[in-house]
N, C-alpha and C positions, 0 to 999 in steps of 0.2 A: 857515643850515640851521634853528637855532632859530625864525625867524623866518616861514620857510615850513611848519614845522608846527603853530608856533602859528594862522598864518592858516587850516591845515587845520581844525583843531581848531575854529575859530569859524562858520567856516564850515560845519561839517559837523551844527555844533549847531542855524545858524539854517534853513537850505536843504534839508536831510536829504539825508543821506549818499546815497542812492539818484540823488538828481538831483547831485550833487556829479561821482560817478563816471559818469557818465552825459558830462557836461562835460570828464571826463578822455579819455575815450575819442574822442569825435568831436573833439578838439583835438589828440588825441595828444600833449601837455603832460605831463612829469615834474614833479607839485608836489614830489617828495623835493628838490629838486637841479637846475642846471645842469648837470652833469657828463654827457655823454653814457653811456649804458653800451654797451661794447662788446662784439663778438661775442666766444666764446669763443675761446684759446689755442690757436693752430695747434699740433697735437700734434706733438710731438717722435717720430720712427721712431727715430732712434738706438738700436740695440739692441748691449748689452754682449757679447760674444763668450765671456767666463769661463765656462767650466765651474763647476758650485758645487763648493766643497772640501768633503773630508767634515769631520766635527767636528772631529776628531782631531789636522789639520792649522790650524783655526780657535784651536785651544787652543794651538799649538807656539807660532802668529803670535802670541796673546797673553804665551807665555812667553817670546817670541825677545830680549828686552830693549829692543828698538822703542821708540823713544820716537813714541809715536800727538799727532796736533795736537789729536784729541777724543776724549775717551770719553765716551760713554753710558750713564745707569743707566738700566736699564729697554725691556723688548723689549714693549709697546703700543702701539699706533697711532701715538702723540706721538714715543716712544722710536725707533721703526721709520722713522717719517719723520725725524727729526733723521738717523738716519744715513744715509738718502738724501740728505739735503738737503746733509750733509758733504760725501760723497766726490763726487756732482755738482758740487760748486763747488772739489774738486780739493785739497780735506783728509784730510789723515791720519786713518783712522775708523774706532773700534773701541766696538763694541754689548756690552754684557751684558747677562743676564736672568737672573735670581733660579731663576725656573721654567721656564713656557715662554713662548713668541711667546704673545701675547694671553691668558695664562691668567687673567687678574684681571678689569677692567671691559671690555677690548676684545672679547673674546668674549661677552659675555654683556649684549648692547645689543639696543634693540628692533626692529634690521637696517635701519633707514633712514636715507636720505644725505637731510638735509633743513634746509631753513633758516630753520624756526621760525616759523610760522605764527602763532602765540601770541604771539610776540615781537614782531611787527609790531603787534598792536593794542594792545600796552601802550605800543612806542614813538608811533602816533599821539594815543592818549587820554592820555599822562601828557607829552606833548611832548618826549620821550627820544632824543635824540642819539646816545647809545650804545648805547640798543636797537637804531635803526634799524641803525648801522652793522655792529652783529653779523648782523643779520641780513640785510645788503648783503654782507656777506663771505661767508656762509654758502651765500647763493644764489650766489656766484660756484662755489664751493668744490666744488658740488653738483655742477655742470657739468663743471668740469674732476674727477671722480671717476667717472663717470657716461661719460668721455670715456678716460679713460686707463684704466681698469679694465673694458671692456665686457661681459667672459664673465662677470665676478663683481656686476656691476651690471646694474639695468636700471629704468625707469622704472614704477611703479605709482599708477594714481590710487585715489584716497581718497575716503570718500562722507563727507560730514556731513550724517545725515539732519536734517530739521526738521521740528519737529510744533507751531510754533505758528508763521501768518501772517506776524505783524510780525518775524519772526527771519530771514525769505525776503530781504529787502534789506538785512538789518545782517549777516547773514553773507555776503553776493553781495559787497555791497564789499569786507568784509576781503580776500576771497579776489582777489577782481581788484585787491584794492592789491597783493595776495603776488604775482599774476602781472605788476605794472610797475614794483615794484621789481624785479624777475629780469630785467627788459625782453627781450632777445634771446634770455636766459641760460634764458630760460622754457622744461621740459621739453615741456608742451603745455599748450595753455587751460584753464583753469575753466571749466564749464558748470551752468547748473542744470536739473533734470530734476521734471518733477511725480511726482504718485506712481503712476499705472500703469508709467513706464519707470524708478521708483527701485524698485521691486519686481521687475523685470524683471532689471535690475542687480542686485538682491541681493536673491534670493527670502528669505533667512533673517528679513530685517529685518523686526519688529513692524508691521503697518498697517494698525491703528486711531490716528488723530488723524493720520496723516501727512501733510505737507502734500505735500511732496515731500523734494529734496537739492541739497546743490551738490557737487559732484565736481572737484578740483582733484589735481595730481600734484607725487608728490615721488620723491625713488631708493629703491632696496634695494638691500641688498646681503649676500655674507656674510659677515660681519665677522673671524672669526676668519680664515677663507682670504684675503682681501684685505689683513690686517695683515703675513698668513704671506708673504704674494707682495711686501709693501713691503720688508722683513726683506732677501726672496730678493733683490729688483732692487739694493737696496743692495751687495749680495756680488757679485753677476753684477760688478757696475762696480769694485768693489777692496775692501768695507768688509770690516772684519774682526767678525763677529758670531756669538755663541756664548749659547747658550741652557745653564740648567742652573750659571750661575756667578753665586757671590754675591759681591760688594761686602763685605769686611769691616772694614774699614780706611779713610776718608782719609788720606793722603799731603799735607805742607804742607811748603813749604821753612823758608831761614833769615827770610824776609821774611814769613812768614804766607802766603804763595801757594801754592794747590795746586799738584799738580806727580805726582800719581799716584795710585794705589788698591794695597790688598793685597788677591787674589781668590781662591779657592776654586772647584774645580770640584764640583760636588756627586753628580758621577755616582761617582769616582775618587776623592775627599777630599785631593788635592794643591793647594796654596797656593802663593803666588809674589805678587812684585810688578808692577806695571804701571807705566810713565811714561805721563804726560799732560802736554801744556801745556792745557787747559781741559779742564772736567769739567762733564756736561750732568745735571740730574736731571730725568727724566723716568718717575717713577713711580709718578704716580698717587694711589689712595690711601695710598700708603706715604711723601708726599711729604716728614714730620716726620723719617720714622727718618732720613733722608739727612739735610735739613738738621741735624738733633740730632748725627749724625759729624759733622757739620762747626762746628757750634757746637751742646757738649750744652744753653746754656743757653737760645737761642735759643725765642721763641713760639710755639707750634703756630698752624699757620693751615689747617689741614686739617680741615672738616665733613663728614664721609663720614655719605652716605644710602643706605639701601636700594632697591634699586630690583629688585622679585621680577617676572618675568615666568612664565607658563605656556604649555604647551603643548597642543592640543587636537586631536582629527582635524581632516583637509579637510571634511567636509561643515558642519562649522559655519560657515565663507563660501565665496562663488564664488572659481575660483582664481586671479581676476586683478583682484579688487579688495577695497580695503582700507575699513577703516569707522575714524572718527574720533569718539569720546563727549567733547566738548566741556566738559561739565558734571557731572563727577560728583560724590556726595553731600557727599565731602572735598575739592570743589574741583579735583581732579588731574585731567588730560586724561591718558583711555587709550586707547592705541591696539589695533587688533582685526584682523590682517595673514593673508594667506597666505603661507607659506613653506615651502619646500621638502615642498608637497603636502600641508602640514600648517597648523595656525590658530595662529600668537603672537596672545596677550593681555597687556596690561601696560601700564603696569606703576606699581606701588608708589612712593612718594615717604615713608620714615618714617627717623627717626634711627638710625644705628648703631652698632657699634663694628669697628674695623680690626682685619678675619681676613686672614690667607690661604685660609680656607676656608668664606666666606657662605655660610649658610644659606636657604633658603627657609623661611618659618614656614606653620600650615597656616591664621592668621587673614587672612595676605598673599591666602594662594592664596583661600579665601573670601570677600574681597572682591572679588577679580578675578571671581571668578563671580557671585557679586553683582548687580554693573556690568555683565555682559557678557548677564544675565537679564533687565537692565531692557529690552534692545536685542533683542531677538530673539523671535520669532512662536513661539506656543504649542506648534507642531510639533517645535520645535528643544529638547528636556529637556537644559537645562544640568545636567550630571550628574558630580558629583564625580570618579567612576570616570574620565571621558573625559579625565581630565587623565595625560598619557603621561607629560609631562616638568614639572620646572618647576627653576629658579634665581633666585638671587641676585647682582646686579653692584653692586659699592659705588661709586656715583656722586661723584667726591673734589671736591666744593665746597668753595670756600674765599676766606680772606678777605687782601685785597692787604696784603703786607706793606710796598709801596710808599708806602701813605696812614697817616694818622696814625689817622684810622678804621678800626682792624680788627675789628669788631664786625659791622658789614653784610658779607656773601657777594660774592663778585664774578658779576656775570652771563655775563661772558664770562674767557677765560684769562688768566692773570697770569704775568710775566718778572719776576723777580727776580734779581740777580746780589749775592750776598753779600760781605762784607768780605775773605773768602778769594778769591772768582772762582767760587763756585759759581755755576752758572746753574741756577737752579728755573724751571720752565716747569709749570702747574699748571692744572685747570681747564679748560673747554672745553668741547665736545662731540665726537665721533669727525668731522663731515663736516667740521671746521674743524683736521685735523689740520695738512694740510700747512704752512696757514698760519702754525699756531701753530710748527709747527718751526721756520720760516722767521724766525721772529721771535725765538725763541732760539739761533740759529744765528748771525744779525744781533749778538745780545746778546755772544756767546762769542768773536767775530772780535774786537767793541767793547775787551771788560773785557782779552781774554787778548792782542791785538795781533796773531794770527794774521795769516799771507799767502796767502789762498786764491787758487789762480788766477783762478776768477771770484768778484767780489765779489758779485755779486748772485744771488740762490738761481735755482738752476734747474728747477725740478719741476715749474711749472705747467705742464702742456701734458705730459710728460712718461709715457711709457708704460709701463703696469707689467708684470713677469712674465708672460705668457701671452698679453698681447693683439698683438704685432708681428702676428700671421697670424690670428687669428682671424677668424671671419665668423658669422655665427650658422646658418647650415648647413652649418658646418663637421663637424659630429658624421656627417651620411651619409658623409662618406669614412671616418671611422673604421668603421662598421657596413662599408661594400662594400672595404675593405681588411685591415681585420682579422676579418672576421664577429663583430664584437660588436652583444649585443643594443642595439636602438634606444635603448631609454630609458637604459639604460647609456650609451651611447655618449653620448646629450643632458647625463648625469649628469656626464660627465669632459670635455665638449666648455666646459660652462657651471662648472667649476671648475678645470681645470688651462691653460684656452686651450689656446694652438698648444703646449702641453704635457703636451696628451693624448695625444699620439703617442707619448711616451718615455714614456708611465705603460701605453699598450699594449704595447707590446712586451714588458714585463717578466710580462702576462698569463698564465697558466696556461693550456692545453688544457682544455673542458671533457668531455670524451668522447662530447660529444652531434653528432647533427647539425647542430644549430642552439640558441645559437649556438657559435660553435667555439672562442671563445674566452671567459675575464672568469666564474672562479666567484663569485658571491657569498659574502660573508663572513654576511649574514644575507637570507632567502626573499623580504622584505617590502622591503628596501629595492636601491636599482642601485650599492654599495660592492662591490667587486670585492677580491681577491686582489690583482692588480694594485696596485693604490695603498695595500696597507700596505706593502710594498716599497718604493715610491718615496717614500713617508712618510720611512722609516727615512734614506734620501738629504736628505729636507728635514728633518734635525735630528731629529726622533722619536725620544726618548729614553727614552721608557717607553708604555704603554699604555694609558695616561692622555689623554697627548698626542694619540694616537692616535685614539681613542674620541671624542674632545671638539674637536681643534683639524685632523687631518689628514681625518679623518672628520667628521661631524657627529651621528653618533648618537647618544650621550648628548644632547645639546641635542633632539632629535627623539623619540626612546625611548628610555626608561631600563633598562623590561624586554627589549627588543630587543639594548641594549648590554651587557647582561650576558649574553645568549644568543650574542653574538658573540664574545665576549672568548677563549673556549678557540681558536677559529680563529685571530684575530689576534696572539695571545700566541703561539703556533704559527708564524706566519711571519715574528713578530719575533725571536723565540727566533733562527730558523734563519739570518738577517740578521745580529744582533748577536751572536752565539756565545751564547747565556742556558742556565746548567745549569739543572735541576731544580727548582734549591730558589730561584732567582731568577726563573724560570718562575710557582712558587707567591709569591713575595711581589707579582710584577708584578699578579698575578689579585689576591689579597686587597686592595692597594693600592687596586686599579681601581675594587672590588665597594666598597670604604669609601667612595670616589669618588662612586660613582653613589648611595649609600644617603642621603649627609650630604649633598651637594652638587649633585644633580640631582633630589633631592625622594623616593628609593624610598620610604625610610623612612618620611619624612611621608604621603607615598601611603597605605603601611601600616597607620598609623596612625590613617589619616582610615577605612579600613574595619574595626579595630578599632573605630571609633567606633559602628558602622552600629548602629541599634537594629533589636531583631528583631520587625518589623512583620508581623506575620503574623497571620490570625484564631487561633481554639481548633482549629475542624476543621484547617485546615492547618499547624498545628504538629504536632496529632494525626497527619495523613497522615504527615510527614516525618518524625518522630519512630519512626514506625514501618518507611519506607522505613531509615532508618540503621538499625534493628534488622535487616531483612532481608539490607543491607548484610554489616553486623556478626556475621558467621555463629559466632562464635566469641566472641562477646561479651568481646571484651576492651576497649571503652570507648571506639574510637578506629577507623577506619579508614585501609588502607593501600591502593596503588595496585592491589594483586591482588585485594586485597577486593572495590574500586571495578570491576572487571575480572569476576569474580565476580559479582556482584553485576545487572551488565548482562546476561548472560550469564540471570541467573534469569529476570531481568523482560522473556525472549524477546528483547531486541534486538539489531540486528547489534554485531559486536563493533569495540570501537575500538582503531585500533594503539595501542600502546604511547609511541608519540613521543607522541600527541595527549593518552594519562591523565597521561603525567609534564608536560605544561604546564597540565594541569586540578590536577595538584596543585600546582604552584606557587601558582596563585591560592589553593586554598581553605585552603593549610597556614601559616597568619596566624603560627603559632610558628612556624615554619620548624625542624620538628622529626621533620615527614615522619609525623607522625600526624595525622590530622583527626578531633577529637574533635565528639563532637554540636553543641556550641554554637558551633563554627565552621560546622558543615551548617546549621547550621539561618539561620545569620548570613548563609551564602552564597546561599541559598534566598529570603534575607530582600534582600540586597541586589539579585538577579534581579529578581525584582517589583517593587522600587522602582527600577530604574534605575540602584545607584548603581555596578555593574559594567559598565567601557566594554572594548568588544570583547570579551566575555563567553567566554572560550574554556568556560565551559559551558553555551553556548545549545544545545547539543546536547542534553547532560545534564538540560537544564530543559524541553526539548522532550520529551525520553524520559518525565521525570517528569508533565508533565503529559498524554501520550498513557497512561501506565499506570493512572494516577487516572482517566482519561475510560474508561476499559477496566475499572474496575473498577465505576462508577458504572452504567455500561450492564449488567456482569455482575448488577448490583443489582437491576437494575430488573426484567431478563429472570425472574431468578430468583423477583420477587415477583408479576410476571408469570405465570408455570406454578406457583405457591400459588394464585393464583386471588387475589390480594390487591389485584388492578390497579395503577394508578401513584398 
């Protein structure tokens, strides 16, 4: 192998890489390798028959005294597949989680199943062996995810535009070497497109200096629901997994060998032991505090990064393709997605420190726009405002405990099994989970002497939650069976699979004609009633969970998620028996949630920044509309005033739903006053832009028809003086 890409490399310097690939193609020749690559894994139908248990009975299983052949720490993608990968090959398997399914870096990734693009052209330019093969495993990985997960996956190509000539054939190869290493495995061809059909493709894109693009494909997916549904298949088949339970304890026999955990339910605060013969860690960036219970003295080998993504409306790309910035000023490749009818941007690459609760910073999020300013045509106003959502995933790199070298980062994941029998499994990326379970699975059979009935993992090919019956028009049955709206229906057909039918049924009457069933929990989005219910069935333990991992609207809106929260606290309440006063901590919880940890806050703040850009006349104007407002001069206006107020300046009147979301925006103290210098701030940010979906574009529309109404009264009136214009 070494050998063949050194000859790559010499060749590619003297012959140019353009005529190189060119040689690959009409030869049909793999310079990686002999090794054929084969089609992908005939998918496994087998589908589990288990009803899921509720929690309650997950917890007994954990208390029953059972001695389990593995436990798990940690319910994230790695976590979630180890305990598929378990009880598939016929082990005793029992999952924890701290908090919830995917609450740490699995949810909060930049939604693609991809096999590293980037990683390819370092493993050809630096003659990297282990580059290439990550990224040989990866493009497997993609396939079999992309296969076994269909309603939560699906393929999106990518544009890498290009604005200088000689970058037209050094990017064309990289991308067709990405499309023969995949060889069969390939989602669909790379092509490149000049620039009338790259602008046609993505009208947003900047094009001056364009030359054109190359367009290659990778997967999406939704990461938190596709973690959730790995979690579910693991249970469906026998595992025992319960979310909401901490690890407090290692458990070590007389020999030094583990041999169990002491656990904590965190919903209850009831404790108890566990037997294990192996114990998996799998969690992420928390991967120290484990190994540290098991040896306090042991080395960290955990570099956690920041990694902030944002969110933007749809109109800032087309909805079916992704844009790729190659080059950005710090060197980091960001990527520029559609998602869920909405634009991710991101994301961040900066050092951190291990939360349970990352923050999004507001220098993160201005860079991200930044970058996403350089790429896009003058008509498209990157504008602070537009950012709805935005988080933080701590990325847990880290360094092989296995080499005598732990200084360098590993590029790909690391298996360690400790002097106890821990197995740490660390590192990675989300499309390369399976794998990595597979290989800590492998490790835990090795070190603990396990007898699984099959020795060899069985997952690849392997069909997850929802997909046995799917089809992708499968959603019109639910609309002409149950009368749910269409896009609803697409909404639960392309997230719960062939298990949208049980999350219909549990649907509400809407009292309308049409459609007849499926209220929305919020106007703007296709989240139904329906599925916080069957939330609650899939472990939803708070509203948090809810919000962020059963739903997706915190990740999508933050303001929209807190508009919804009394609804779904309301039919979680009515689910899990919740009085009053846990009703009101579930909300404040939630609302802390969304504030610190989906960016409100920062939001907030970035429009407390706004300077008030306004000339002399039209401060003078506005200065004086807030005094007309201000009928009673007390310093500050309130919703009646604002109401009032409309009502002077002749125009129609606006319900009252619409002024209590107009004061939301303009009430920056969140004190239900609006003093002048927040009018005047809101007024200020209108005309620059930096308010995105303006729910005062009415209000600034009335303001500016009143001023045009007064300037005409001016003019009439100097007019009939005899003073002309």
């Amino acid at each position: 192998m070494a050998s063949r890409l050194k000859r790559l490399a010499v060749v590619s310097s003297s012959v140019g890489a353009g005529a190189l690939l060119t040689t690959w193609l009409l030869t049909g020749e793999n310079p990686f390798g002999s090794q054929p690559v084969h089609a992908a894994t005939p998918m496994k139908k087998l589908r589990a028959k288990r009803p899921l248990p509720p929690r309650d009975e997950q917890i007994k299983s954990l208390q029953s005294g059972q001695e389990f052949d593995v436990l798990i720490i940690g319910g994230g993608a790695t976590g979630a597949g180890c305990a598929l990968d378990c009880i598939t090959r016929g082990l005793k398997t029992a999952l924890v989680e701290l908090d919830d399914f995917a609450s740490g870096t699995s949810s909060r990734s930049t939604k693609l199943i991809h096999g590293g693009v980037r990683y390819l052209q370092k493993a050809i330019l630096n003659l990297d062996i282990e580059q290439y093969r990550m990224v040989k495993e990866a493009l497997h990985e993609r396939t079999n995810m992309l296969l076994s997960a269909p309603h939560l996956t699906h393929p999106l190509p990518i544009m890498l535009p290009v604005y200088k000539w000689w970058q037209v054939p050094y990017y064309w190869v990289g991308i067709k070497a990405y499309d023969l290493v995949a060889g069969s495995k390939t989602v669909k061809s790379s092509y490149y497109v000049n620039k009338e059909n790259t602008l046609e493709l993505f009208p947003m894109l900047r094009g001056d200096k364009l030359c054109g693009a190359i367009v290659y494909y990778d997967g999406q997916q939704d990461d938190a629901r596709m973690c959730l549904a790995i979690a579910l298949t693991a249970t469906r088949h026998g595992a025992t997994v319960a979310n909401h339970v901490r690890v407090c304890e290692l458990h070590k026999d007389a020999s030094g060998k583990l041999n169990g955990a002491h656990l904590r339910d965190e919903i209850t605060g009831k404790e108890w032991d566990v037997k294990a013969k192996s114990i998996i860690n799998a969690t992420g960036p928390f991967t120290d505090s484990i190994r540290k219970m098991d040896n306090p003295k042991i080395k960290e080998i955990c570099c956690p990064s920041s990694g902030v993504h944002i969110v933007l409306p749809g109109y800032y790309s087309p909805a079916e393709m992704g844009l790729l910035d190659p080059a950005t000023s710090d060197g980091r490749v960001i990527f520029f997605l559609p998602w869920q009818r909405n634009t991710i941007a991101g994301t961040t690459d900066l050092p951190c420190d291990i939360t349970h609760h990352p923050k999004p910073t507001e220098d993160e999020i201005q860079f991200i726009l930044t970058e996403v300013k350089n790429y896009l045509n003058p008509d498209v106003e990157v504008r602070r405002g537009d950012v709805l959502s935005a988080w933080s995933g701590i990325r847990p790199l880290v360094s092989d405990p296995n080499k005598e070298d732990t200084q360098s980062l590993a590029r790909n994941h690391i298996v360690h099994v400790s002097d106890s029998n821990l197995v740490t499994i660390a590192g990675g990326k989300w499309t390369t989970y399976r794998a990595m379970a597979a290989e800590a699975v492998d490790a835990a059979i090795k070190a603990c002497d396990l007898k699984p009935v099959h020795k060899e993992c069985q997952t690849d090919g392997l069909l997850i939650e929802g997909a046995h019956g799917w089809t992708p028009t499968m959603y019109i049955r639910l609309v002409q069976d149950f009368g749910l709206e269409t896009e609803v229906a697409k909404h639960l057909s392309n997230s719960y699979g062939d298990r949208a039918f049980a999350v219909a049924k549990l649907a509400a009457l809407t009292g309308k004609r049409w459609p007849i069933i499926g209220k929305k929990v919020h106007p703007e989005f296709p989240y139904i009633d329906a599925e916080v219910r069957y939330g609650v069935r899939e472990y939803a333990m708070s509203a948090i969970d809810m919000i962020a991992r059963r739903l997706r609207l915190s990740f999508l809106n933050v303001q929209a998620a807190q508009e919804a929260l009394p609804m779904i606290i309301d039919i979680m309440a009515d689910e899990l028996k919740w009085s009053e006063d846990e009703k009101k901590k579930q909300y404040d919880r939630a609302v802390e949630f969304l504030q610190n940890e989906m960016g409100q806050m920062v939001n907030r703040a970035s429009r407390d920044k706004i300077p008030i850009n306004l000339t002399k006349e039209e401060i003078q104007l506005y200065i004086k509309r807030f005094s007309i407002i201000d009928k009673e001069n007390k310093g500050y206006v309130s919703i009646n005033d604002i109401r009032r107020g409309l009502k002077h300046f002749g125009e129609a009147d606006v319900p009252g739903e619409e002024l209590h979301e107009i004061l939301k925006e303009i009430d920056t103290n969140m004190n239900g006053q609006v003093e002048l210098d927040e009018y005047l701030q809101m007024m200020s940010a209108i005309k620059s832009g930096h308010v995105a979906y303006s729910r005062f574009a009415k209000m600034a529309e009335m303001e500016h028809e009143q001023h045009e109404k007064e300037v005409l009264k001016k003019k009439i009136s100097v007019e009939r003086s005899g003073g002309g214009l």
